[in-house]
PDB file of N, CA, C and O in Angstrom:
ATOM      1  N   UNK A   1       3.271  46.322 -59.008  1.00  0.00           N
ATOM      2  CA  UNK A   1       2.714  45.006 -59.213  1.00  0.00           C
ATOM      3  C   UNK A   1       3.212  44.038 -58.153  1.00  0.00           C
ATOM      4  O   UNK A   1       2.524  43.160 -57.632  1.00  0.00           O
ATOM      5  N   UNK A   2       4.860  44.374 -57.820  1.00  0.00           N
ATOM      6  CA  UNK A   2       5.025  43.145 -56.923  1.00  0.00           C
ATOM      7  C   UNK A   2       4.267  43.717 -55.054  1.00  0.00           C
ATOM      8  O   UNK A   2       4.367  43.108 -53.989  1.00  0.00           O
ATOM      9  N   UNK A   3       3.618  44.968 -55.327  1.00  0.00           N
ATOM     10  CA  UNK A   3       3.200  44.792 -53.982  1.00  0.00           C
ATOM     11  C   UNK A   3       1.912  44.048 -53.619  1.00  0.00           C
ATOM     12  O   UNK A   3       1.661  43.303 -52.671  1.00  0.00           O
ATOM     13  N   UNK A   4       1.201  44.448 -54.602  1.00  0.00           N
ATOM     14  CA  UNK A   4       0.063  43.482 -55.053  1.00  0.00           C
ATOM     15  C   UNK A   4      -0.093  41.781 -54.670  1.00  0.00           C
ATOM     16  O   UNK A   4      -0.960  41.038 -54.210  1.00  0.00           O
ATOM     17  N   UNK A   5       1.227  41.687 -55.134  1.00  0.00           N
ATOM     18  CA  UNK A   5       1.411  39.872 -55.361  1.00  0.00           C
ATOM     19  C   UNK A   5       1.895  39.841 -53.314  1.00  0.00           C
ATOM     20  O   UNK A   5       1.639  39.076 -52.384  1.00  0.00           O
ATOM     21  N   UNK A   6       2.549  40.923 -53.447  1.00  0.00           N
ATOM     22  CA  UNK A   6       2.927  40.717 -51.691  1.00  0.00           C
ATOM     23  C   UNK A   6       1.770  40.403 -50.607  1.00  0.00           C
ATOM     24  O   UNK A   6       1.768  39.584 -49.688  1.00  0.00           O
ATOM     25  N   UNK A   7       0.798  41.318 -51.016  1.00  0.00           N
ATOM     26  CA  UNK A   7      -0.362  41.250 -50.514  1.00  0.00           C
ATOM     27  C   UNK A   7      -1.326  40.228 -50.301  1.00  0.00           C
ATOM     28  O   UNK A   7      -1.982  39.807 -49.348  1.00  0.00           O
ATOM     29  N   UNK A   8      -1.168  39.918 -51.745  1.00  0.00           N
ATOM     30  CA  UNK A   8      -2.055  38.311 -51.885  1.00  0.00           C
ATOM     31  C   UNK A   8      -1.245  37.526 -51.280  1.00  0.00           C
ATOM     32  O   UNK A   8      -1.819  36.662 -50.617  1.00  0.00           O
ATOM     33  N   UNK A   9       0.104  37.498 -51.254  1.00  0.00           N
ATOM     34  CA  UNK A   9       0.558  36.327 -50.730  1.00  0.00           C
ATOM     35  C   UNK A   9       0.275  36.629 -48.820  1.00  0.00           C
ATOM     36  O   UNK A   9       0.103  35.678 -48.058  1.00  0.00           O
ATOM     37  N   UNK A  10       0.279  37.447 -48.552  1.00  0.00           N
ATOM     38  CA  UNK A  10       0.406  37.602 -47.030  1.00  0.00           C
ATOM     39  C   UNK A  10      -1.211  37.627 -46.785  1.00  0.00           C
ATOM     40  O   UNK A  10      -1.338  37.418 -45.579  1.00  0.00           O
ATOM     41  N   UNK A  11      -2.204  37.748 -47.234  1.00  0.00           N
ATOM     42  CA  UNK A  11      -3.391  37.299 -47.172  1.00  0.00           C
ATOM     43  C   UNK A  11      -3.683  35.958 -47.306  1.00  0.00           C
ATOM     44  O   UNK A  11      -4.784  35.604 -46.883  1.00  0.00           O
ATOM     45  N   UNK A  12      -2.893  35.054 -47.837  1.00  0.00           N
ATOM     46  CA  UNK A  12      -3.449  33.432 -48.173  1.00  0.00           C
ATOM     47  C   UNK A  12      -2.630  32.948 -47.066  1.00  0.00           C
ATOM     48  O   UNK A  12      -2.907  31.826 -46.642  1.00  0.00           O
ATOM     49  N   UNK A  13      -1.374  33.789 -46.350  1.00  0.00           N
ATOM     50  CA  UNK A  13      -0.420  33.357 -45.517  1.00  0.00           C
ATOM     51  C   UNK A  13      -1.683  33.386 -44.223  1.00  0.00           C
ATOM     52  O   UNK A  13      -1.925  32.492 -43.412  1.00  0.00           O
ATOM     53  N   UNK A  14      -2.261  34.545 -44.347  1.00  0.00           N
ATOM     54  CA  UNK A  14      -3.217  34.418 -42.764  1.00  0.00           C
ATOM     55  C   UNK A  14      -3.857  33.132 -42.752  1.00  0.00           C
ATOM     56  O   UNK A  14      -3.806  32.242 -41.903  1.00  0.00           O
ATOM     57  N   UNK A  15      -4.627  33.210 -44.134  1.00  0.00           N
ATOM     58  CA  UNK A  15      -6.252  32.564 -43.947  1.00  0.00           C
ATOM     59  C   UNK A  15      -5.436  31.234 -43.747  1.00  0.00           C
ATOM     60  O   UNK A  15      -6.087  30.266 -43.353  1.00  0.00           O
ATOM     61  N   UNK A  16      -4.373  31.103 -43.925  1.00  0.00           N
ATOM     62  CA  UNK A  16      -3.714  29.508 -43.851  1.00  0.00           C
ATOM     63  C   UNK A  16      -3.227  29.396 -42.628  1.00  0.00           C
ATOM     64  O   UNK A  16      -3.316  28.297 -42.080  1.00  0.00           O
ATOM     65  N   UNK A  17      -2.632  30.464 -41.960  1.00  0.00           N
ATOM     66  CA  UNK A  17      -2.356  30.650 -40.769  1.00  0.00           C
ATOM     67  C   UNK A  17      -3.337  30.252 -39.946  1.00  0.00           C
ATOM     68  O   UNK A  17      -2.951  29.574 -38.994  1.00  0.00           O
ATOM     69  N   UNK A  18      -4.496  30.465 -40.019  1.00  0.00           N
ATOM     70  CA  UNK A  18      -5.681  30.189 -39.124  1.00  0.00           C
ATOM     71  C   UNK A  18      -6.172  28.938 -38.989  1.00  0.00           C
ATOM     72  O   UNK A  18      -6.380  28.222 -38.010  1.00  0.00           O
ATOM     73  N   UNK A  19      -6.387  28.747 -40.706  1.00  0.00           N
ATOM     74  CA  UNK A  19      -7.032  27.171 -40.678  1.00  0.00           C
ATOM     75  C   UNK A  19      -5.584  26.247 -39.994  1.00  0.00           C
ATOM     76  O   UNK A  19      -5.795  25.154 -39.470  1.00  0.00           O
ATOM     77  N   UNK A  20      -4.328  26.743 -40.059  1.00  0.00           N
ATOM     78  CA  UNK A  20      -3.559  25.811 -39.057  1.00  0.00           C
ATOM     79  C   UNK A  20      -3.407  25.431 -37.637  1.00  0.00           C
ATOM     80  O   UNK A  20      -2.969  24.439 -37.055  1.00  0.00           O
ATOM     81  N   UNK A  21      -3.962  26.655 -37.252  1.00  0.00           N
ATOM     82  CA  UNK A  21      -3.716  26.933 -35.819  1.00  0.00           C
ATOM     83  C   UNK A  21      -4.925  26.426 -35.294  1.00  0.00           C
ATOM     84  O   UNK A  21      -4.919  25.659 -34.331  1.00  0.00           O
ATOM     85  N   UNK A  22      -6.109  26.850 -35.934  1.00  0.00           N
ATOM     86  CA  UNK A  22      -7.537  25.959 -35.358  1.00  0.00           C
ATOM     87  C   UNK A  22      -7.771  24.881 -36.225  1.00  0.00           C
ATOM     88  O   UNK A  22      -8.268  25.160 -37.316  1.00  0.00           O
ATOM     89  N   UNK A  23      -7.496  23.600 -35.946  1.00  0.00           N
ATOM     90  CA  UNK A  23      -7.665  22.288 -37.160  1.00  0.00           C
ATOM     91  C   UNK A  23      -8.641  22.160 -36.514  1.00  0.00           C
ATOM     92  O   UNK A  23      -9.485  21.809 -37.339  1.00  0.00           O
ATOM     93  N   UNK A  24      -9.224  22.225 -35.313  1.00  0.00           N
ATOM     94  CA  UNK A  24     -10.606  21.466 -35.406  1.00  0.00           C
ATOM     95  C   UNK A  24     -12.218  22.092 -36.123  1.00  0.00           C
ATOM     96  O   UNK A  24     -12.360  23.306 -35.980  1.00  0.00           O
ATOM     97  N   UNK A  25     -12.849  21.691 -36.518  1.00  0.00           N
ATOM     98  CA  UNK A  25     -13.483  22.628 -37.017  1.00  0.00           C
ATOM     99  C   UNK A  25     -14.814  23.373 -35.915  1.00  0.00           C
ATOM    100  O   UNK A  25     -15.435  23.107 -34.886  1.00  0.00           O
ATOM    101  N   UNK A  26     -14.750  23.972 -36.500  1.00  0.00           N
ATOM    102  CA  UNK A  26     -16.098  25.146 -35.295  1.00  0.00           C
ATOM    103  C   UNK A  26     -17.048  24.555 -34.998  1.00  0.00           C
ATOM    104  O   UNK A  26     -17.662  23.736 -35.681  1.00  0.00           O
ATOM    105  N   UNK A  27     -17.269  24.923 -33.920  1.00  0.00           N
ATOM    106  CA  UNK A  27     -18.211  23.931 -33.140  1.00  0.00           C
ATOM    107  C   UNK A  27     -19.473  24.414 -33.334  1.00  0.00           C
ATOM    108  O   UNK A  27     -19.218  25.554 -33.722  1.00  0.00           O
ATOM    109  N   UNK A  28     -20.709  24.314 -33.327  1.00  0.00           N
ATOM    110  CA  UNK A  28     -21.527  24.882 -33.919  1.00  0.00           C
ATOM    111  C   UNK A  28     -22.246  25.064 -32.763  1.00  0.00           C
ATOM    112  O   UNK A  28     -22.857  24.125 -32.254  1.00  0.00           O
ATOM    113  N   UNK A  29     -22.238  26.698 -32.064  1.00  0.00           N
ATOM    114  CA  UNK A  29     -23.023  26.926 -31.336  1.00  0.00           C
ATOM    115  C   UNK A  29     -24.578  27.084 -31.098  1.00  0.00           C
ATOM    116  O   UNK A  29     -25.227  27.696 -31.947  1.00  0.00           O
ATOM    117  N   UNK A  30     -25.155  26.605 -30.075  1.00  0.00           N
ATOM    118  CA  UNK A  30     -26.851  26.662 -29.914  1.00  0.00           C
ATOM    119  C   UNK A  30     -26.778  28.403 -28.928  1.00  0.00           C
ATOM    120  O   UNK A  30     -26.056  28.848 -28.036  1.00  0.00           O
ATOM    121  N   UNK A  31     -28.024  28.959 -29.768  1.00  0.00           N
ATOM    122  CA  UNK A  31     -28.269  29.945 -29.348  1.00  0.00           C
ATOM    123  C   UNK A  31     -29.291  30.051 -28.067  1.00  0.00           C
ATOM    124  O   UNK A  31     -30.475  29.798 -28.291  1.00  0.00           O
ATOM    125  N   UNK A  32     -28.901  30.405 -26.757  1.00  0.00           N
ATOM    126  CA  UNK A  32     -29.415  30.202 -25.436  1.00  0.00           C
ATOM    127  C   UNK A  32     -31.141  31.281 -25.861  1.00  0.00           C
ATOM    128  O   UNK A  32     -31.036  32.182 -26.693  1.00  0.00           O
ATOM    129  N   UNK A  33     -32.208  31.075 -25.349  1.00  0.00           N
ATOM    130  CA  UNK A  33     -33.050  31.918 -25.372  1.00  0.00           C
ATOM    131  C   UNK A  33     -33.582  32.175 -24.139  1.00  0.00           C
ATOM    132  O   UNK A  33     -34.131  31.355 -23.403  1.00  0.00           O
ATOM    133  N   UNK A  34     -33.317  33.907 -23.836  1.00  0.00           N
ATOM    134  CA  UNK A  34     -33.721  33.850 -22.180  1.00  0.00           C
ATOM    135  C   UNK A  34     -34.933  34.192 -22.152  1.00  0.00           C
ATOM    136  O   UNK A  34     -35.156  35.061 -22.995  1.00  0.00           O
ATOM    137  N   UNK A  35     -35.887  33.879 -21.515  1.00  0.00           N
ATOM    138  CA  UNK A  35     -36.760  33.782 -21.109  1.00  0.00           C
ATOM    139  C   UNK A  35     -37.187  34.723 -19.650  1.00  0.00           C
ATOM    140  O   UNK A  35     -37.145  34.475 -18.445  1.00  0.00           O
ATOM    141  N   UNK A  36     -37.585  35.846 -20.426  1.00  0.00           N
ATOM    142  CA  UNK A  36     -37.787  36.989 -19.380  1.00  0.00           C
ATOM    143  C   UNK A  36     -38.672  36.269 -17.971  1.00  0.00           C
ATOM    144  O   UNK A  36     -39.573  35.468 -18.223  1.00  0.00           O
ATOM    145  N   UNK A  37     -38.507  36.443 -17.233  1.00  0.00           N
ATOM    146  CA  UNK A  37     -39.477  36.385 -15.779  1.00  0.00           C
ATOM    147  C   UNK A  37     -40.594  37.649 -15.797  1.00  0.00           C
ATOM    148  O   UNK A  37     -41.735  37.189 -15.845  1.00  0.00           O
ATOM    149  N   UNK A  38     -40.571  38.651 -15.779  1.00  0.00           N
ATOM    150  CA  UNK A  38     -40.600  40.164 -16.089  1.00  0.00           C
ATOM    151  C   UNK A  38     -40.798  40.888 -17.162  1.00  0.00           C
ATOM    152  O   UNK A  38     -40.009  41.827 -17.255  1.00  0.00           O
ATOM    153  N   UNK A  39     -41.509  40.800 -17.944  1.00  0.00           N
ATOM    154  CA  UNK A  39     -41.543  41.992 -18.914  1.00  0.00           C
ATOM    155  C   UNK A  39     -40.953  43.582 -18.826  1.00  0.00           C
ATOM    156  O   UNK A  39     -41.184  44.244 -17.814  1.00  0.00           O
ATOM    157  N   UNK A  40     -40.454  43.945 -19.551  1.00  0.00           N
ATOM    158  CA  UNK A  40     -39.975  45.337 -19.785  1.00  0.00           C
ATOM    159  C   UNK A  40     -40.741  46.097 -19.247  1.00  0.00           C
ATOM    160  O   UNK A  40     -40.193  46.879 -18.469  1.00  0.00           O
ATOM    161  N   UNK A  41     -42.330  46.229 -19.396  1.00  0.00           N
ATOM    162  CA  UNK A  41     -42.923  47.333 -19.051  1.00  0.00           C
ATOM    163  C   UNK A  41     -43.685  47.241 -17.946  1.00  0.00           C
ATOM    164  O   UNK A  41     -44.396  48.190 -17.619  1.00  0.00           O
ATOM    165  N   UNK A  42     -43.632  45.856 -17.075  1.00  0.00           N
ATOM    166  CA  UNK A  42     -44.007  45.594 -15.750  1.00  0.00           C
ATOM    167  C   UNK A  42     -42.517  46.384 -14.875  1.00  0.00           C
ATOM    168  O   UNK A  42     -42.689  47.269 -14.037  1.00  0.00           O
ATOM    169  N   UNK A  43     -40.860  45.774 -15.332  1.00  0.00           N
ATOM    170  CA  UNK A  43     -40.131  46.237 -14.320  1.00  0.00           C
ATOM    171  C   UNK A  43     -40.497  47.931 -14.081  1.00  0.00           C
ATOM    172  O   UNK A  43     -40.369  48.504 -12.999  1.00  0.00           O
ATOM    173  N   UNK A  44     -40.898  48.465 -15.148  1.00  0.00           N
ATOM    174  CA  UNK A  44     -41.134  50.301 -15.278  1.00  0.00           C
ATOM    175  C   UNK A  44     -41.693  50.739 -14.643  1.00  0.00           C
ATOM    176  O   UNK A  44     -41.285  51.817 -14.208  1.00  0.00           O
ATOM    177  N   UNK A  45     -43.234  50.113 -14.072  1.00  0.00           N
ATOM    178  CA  UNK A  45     -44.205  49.932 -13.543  1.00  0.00           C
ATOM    179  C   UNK A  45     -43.755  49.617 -11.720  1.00  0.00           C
ATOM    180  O   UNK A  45     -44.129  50.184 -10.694  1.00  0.00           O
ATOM    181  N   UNK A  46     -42.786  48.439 -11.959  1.00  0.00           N
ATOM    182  CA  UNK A  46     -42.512  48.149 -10.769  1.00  0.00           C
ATOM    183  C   UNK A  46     -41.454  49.288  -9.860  1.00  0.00           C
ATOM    184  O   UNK A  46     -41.446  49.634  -8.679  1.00  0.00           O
ATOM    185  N   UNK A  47     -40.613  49.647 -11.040  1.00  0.00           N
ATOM    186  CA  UNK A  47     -39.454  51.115 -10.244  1.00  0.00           C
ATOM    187  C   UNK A  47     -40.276  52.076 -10.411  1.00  0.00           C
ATOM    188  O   UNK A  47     -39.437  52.926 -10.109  1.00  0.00           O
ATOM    189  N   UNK A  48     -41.218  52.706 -10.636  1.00  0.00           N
ATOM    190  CA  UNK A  48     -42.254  53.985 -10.664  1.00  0.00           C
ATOM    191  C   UNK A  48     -43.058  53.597  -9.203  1.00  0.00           C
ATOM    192  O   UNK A  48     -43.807  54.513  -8.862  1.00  0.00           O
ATOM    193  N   UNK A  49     -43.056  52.925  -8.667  1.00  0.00           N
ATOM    194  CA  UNK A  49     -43.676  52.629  -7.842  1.00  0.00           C
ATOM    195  C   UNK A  49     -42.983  52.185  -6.372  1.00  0.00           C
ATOM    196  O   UNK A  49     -43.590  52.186  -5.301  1.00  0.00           O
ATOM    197  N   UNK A  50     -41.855  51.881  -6.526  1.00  0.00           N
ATOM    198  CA  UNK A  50     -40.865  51.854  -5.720  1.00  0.00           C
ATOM    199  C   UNK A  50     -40.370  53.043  -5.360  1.00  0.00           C
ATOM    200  O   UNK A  50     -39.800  53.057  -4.269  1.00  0.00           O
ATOM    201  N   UNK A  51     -40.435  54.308  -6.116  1.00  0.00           N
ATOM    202  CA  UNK A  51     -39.975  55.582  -6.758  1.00  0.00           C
ATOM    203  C   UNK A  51     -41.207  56.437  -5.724  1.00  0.00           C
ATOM    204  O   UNK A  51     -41.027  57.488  -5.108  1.00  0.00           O
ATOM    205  N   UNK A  52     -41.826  56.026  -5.753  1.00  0.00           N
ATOM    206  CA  UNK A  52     -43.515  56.445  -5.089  1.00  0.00           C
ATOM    207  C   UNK A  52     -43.299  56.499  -3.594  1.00  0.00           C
ATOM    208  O   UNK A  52     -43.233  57.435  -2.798  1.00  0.00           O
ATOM    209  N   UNK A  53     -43.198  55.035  -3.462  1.00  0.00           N
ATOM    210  CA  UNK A  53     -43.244  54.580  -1.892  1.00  0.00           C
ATOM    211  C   UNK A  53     -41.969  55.293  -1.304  1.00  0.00           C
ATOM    212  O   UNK A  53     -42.104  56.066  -0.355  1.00  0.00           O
ATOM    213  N   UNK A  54     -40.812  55.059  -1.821  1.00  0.00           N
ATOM    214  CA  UNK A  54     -39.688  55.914  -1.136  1.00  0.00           C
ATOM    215  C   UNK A  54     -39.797  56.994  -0.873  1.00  0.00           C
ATOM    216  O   UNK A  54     -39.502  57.374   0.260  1.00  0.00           O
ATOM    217  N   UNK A  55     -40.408  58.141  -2.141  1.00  0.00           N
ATOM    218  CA  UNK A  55     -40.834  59.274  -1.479  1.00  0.00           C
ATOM    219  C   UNK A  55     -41.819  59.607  -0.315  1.00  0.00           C
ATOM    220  O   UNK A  55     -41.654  60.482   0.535  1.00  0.00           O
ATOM    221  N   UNK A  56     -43.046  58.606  -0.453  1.00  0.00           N
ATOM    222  CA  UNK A  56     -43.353  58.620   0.513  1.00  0.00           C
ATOM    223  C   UNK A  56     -42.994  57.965   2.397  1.00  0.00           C
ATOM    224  O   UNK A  56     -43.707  58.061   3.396  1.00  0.00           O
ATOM    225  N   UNK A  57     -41.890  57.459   2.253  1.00  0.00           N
ATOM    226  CA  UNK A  57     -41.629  57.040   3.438  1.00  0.00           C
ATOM    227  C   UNK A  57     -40.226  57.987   3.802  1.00  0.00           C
ATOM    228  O   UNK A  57     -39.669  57.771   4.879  1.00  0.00           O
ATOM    229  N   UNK A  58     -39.701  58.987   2.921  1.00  0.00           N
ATOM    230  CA  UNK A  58     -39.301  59.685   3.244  1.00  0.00           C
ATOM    231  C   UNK A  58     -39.800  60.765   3.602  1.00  0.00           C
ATOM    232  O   UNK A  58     -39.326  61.122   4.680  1.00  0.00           O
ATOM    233  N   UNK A  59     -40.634  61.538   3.142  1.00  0.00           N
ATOM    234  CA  UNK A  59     -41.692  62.621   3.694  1.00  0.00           C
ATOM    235  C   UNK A  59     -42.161  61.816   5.154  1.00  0.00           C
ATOM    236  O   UNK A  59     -42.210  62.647   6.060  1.00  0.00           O
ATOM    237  N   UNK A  60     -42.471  60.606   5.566  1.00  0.00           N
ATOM    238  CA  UNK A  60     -42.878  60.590   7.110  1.00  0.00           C
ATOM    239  C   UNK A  60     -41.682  60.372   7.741  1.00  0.00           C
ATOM    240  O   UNK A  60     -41.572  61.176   8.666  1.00  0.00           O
ATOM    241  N   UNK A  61     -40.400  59.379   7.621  1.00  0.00           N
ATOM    242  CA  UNK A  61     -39.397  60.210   8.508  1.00  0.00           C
ATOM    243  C   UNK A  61     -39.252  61.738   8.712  1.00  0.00           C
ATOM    244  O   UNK A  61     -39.179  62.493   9.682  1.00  0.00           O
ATOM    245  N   UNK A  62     -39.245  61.837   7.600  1.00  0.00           N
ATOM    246  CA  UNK A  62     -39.155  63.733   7.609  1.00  0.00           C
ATOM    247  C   UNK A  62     -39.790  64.426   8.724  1.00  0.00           C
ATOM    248  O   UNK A  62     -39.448  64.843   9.831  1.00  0.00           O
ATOM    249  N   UNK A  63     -40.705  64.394   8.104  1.00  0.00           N
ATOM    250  CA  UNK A  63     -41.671  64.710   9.071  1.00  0.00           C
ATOM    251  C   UNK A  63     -41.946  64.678  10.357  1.00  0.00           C
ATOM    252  O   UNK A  63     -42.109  65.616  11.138  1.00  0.00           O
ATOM    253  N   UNK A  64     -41.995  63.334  10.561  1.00  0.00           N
ATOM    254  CA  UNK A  64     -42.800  62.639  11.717  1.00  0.00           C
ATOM    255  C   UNK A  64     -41.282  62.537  12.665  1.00  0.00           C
ATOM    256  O   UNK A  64     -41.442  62.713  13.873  1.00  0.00           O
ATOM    257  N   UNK A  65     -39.993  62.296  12.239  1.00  0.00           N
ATOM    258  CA  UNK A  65     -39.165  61.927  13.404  1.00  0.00           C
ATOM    259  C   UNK A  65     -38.150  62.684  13.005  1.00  0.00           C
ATOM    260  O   UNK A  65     -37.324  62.736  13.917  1.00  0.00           O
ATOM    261  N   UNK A  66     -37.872  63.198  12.226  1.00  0.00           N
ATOM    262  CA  UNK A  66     -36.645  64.846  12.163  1.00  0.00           C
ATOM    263  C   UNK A  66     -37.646  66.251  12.934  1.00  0.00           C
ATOM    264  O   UNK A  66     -37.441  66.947  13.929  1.00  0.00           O
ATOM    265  N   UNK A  67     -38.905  66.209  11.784  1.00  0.00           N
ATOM    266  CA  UNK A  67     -39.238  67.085  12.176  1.00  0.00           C
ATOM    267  C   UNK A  67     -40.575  67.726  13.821  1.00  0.00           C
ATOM    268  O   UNK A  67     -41.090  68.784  14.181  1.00  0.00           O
ATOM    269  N   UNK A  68     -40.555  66.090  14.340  1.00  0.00           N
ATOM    270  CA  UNK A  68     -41.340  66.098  15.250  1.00  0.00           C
ATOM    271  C   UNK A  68     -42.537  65.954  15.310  1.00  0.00           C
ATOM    272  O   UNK A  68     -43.132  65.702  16.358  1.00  0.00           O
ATOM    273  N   UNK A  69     -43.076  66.095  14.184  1.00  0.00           N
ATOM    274  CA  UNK A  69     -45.398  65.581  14.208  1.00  0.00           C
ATOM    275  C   UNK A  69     -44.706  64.173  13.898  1.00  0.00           C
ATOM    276  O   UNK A  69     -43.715  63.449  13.993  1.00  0.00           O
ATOM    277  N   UNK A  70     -46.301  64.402  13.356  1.00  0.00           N
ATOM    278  CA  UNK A  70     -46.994  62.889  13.276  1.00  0.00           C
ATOM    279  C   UNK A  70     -47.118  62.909  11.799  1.00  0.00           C
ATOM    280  O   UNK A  70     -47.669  63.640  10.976  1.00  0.00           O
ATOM    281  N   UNK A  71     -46.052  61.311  11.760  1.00  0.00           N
ATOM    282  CA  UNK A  71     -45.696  60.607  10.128  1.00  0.00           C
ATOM    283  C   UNK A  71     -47.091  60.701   9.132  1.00  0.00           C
ATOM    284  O   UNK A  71     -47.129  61.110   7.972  1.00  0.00           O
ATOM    285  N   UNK A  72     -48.240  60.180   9.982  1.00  0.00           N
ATOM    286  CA  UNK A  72     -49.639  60.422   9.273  1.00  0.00           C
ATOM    287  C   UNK A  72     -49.877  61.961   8.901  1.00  0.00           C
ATOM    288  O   UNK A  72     -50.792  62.181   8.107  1.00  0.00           O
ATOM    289  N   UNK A  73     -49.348  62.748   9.257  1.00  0.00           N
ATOM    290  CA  UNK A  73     -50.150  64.140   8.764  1.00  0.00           C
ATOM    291  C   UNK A  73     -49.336  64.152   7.483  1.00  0.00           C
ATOM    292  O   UNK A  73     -49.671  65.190   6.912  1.00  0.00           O
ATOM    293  N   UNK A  74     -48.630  63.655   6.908  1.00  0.00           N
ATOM    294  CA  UNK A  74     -48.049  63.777   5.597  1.00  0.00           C
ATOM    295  C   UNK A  74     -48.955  63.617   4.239  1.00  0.00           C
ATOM    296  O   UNK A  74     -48.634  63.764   3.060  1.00  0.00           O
ATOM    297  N   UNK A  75     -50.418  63.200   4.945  1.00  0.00           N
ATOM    298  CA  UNK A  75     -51.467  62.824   3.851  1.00  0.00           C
ATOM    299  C   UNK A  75     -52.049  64.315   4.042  1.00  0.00           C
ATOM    300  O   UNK A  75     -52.584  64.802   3.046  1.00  0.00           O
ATOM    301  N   UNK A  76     -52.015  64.884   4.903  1.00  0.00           N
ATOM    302  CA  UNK A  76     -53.047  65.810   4.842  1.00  0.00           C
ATOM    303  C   UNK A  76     -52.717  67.537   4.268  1.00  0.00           C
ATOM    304  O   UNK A  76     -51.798  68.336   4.448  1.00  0.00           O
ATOM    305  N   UNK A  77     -53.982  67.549   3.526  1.00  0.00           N
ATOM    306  CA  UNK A  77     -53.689  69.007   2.499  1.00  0.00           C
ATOM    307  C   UNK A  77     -52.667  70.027   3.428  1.00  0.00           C
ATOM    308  O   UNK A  77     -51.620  70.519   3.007  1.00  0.00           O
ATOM    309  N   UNK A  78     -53.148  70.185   4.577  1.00  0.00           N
ATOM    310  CA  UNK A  78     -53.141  71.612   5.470  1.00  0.00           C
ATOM    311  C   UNK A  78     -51.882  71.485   5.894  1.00  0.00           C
ATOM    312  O   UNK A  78     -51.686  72.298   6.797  1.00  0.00           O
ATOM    313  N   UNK A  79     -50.928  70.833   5.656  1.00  0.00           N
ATOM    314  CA  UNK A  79     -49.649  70.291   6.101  1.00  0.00           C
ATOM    315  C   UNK A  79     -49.140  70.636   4.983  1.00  0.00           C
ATOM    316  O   UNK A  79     -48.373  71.583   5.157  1.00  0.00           O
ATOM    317  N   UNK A  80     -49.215  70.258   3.730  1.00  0.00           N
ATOM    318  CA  UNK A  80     -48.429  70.718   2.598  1.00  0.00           C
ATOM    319  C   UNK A  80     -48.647  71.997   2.249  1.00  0.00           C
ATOM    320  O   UNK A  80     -47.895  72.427   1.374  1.00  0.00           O
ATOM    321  N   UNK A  81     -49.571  72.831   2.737  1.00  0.00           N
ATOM    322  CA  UNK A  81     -49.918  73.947   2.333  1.00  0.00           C
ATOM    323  C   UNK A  81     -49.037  74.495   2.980  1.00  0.00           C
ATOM    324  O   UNK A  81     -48.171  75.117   2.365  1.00  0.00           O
ATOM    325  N   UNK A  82     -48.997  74.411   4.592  1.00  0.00           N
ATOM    326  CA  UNK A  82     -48.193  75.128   5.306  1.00  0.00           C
ATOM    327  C   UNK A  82     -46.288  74.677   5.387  1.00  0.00           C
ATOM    328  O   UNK A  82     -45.484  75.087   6.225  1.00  0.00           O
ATOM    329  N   UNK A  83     -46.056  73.847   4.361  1.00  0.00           N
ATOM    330  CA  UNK A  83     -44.473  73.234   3.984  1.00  0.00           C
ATOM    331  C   UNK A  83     -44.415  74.401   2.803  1.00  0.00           C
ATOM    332  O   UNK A  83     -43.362  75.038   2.850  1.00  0.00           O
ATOM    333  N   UNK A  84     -45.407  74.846   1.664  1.00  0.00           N
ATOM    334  CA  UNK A  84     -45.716  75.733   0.464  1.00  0.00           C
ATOM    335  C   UNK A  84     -45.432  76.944   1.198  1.00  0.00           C
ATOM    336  O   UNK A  84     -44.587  77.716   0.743  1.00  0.00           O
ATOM    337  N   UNK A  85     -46.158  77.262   2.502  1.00  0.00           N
ATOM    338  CA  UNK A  85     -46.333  78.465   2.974  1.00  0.00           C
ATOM    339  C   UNK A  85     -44.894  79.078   2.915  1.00  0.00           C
ATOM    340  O   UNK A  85     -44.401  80.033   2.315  1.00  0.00           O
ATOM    341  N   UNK A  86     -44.333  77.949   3.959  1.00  0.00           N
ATOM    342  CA  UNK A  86     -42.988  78.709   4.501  1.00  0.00           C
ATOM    343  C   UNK A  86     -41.809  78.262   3.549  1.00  0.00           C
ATOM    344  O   UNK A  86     -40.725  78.330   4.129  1.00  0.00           O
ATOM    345  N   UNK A  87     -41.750  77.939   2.588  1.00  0.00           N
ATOM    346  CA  UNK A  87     -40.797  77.922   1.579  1.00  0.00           C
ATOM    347  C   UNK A  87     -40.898  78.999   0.653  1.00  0.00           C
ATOM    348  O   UNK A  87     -39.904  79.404   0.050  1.00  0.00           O
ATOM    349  N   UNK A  88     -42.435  79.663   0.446  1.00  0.00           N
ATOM    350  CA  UNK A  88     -42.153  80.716  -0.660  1.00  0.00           C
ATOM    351  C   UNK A  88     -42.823  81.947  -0.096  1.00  0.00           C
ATOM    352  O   UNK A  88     -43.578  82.712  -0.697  1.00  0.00           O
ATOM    353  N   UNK A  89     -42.270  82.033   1.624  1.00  0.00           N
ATOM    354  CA  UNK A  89     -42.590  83.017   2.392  1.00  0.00           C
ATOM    355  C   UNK A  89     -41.878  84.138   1.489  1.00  0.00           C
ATOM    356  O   UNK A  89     -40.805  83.972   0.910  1.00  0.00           O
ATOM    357  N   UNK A  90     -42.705  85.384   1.463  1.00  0.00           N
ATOM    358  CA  UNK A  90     -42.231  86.758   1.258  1.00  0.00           C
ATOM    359  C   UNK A  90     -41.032  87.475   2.185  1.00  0.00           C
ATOM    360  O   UNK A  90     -40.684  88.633   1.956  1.00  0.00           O
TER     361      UNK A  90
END
């Protein structure tokens, strides 16, 4: 029983503890509302597409100035066929 009473007493000791230490009372915060620029499913839209272009401007360095053609043939079928060819040469 007296741990009980210990308890309560060291519980009324906090809540008193607190209201001493902060006398002023709480300030009553305003909740900020942000205001997207951007929607969620435009930025998705916008990195899928960023995601796009990089690959493609890496395939024409590739290409065109490691590998010596021309950055434009990266559009064309007969070029990827022959990148297909020699990667899953026999």
């Amino acid at each position: 029983m007296s741990i009980n009473n210990n308890n309560q007493e060291a519980a009324k000791t906090r809540e008193q503890f607190k209201k001493e230490s902060n006398p002023q009372p709480a300030k009553v915060r305003r909740r900020h509302i942000r205001v997207r620029i951007l929607p969620i499913w435009l930025r998705i839209i916008i990195v899928a597409a960023l995601i796009f272009l990089s690959l493609i401007a890496g395939a024409a360095v590739g290409y065109g100035v490691i590998g010596n053609g021309e950055a434009k043939d990266i559009f064309k079928k007969s070029t990827w066929t022959h990148i297909v060819d020699l990667i899953e040469k026999e």
